[in-house]
TIVEX-423079 format. One record per residue (C-alpha): residue number from 1; x, y, z; residue in three letters. Coordinates in Angstrom, 3 decimals, padded with zeros to 6 digits. Layout:
BEGIN
n NUM	px X	py Y	pz Z	res Ala
...
//
This chain:
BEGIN
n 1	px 133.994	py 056.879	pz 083.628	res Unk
n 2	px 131.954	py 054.665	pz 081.420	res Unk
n 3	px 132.512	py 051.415	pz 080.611	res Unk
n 4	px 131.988	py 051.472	pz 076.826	res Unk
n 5	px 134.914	py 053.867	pz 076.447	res Unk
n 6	px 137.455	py 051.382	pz 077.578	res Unk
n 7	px 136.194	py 048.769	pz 075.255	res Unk
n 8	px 138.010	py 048.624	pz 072.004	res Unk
n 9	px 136.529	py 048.413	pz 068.290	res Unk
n 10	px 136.106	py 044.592	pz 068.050	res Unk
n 11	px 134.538	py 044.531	pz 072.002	res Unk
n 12	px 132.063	py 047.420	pz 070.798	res Unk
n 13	px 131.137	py 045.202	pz 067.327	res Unk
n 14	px 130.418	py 042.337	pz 069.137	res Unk
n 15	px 128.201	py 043.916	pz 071.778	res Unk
n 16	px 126.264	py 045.395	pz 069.323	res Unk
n 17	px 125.828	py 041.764	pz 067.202	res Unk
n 18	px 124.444	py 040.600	pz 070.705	res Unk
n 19	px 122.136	py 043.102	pz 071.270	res Unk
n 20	px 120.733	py 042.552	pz 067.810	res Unk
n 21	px 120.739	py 038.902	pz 068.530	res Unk
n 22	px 118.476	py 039.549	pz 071.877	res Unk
n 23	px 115.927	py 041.980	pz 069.687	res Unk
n 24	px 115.610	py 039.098	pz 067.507	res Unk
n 25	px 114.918	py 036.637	pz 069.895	res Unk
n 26	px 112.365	py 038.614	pz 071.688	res Unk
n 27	px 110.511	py 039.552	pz 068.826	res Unk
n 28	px 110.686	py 035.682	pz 067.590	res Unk
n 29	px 109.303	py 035.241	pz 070.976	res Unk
n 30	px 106.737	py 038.015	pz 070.409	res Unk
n 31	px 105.215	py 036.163	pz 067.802	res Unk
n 32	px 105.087	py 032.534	pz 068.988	res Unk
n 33	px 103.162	py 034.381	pz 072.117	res Unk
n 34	px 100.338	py 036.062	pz 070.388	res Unk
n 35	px 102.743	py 039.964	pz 070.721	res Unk
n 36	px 102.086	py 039.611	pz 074.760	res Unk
n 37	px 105.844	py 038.289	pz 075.669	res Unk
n 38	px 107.665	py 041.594	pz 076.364	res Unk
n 39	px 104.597	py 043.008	pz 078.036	res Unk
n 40	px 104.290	py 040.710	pz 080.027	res Unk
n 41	px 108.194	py 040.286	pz 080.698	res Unk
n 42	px 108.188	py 044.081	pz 081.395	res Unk
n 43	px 105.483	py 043.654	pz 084.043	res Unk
n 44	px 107.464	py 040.769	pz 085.835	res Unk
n 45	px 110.841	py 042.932	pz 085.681	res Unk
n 46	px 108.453	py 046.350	pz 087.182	res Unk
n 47	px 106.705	py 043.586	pz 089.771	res Unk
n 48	px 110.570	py 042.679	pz 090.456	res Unk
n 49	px 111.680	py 045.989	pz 090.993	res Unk
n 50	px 108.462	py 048.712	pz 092.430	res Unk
n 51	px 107.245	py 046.849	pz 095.310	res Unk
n 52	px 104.096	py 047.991	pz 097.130	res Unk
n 53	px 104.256	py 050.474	pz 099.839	res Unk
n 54	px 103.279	py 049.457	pz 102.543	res Unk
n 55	px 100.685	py 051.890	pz 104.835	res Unk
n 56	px 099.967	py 051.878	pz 108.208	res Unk
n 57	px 096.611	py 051.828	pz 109.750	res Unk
n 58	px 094.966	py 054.594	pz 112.271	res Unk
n 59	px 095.014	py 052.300	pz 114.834	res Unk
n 60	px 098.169	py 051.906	pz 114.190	res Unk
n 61	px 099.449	py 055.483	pz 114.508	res Unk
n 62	px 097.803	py 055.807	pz 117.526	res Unk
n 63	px 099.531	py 053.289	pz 119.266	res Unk
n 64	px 102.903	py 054.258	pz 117.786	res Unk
n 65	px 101.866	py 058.250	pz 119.422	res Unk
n 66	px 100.731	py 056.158	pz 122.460	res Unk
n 67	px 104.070	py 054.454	pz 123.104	res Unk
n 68	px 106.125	py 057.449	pz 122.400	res Unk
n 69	px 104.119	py 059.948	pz 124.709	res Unk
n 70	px 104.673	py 057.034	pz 127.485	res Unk
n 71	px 108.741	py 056.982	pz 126.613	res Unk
n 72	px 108.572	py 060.987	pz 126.583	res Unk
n 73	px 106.704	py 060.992	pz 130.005	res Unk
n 74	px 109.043	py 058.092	pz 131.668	res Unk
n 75	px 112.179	py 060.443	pz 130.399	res Unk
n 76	px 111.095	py 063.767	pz 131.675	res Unk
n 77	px 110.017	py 062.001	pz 135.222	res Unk
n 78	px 113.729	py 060.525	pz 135.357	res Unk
n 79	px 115.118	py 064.112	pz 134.311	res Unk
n 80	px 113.220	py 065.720	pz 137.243	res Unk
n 81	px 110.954	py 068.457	pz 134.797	res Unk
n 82	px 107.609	py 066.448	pz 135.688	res Unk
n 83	px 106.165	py 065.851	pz 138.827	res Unk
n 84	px 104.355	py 062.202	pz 139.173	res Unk
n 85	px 101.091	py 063.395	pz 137.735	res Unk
n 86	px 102.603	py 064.901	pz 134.917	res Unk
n 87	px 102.628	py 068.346	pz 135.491	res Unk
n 88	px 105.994	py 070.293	pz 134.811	res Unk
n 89	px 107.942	py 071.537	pz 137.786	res Unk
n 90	px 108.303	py 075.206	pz 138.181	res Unk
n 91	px 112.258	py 076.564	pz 137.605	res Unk
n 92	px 113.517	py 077.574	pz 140.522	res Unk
n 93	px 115.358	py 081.093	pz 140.412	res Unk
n 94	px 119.008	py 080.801	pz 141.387	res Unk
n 95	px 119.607	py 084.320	pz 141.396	res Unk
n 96	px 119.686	py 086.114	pz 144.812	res Unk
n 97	px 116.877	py 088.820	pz 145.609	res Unk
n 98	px 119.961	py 091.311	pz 145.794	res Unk
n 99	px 121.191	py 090.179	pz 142.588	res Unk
n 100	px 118.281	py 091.080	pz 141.249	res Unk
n 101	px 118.102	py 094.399	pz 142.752	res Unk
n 102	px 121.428	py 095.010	pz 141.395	res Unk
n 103	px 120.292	py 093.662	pz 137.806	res Unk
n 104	px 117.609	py 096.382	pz 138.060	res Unk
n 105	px 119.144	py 099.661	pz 139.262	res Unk
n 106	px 121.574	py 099.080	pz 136.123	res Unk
n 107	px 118.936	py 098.284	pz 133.645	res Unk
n 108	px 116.875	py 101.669	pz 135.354	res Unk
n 109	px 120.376	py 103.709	pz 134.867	res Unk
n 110	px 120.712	py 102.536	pz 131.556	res Unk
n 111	px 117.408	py 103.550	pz 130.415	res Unk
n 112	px 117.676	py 107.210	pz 132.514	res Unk
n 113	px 121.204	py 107.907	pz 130.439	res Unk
n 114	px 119.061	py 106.677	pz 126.902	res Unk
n 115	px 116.313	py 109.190	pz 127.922	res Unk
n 116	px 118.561	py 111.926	pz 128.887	res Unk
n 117	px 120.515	py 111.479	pz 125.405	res Unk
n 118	px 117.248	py 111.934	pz 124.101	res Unk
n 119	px 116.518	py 115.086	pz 125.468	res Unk
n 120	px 119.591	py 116.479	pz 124.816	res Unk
//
């Protein structure tokens, strides 16, 4: 909710005699300054308010990558997936040999009963 509609008549009169006061005053001030005063107040309240990005150099990136490659490498050492010269570990298979047999002879039935529908 806006401010403005909580203010009551006299409030709303006598904001608007100030901001006619202020437009005065600045264009008083205008004059004395040669019409350069509110462009050059504008520029101080921009200046104020848009600061300058700022942007970081090559050099800089590469370091940053640098650094984070070495954290990345000194986490997957300490979680086991790389070996000391960086390679990654093989998985190692938990299943069984005769799990997998077993895993196979159903996948093989499956397939001979989609074939057989198929056919039919």
């Amino acid at each position: 909710m806006s401010i403005i509609t909580n203010l009551t008549s006299e409030q709303l009169r006598k904001a608007a005699d100030l901001k006619e006061q202020i437009t005065k005053l600045e264009q008083s001030l205008a004059e004395l300054l040669g019409g350069t005063a509110l462009v050059e107040l504008d520029h101080v309240a921009t200046d104020l308010v848009r600061r300058k990005k700022r942007k970081i150099s090559a050099a800089g990136i590469a370091r940053i990558k640098a650094a984070q490659k070495v954290r990345w490498a000194k986490y997957r050492q300490q979680a086991g997936t790389v070996t000391a010269n960086g390679e990654a570990k093989k998985k190692k298979l938990t299943m069984s040999d005769a799990a997998k047999a077993k895993i196979a002879a159903a996948a093989r039935a499956r397939w001979a009963r989609v074939r057989e529908a198929k056919a039919a």
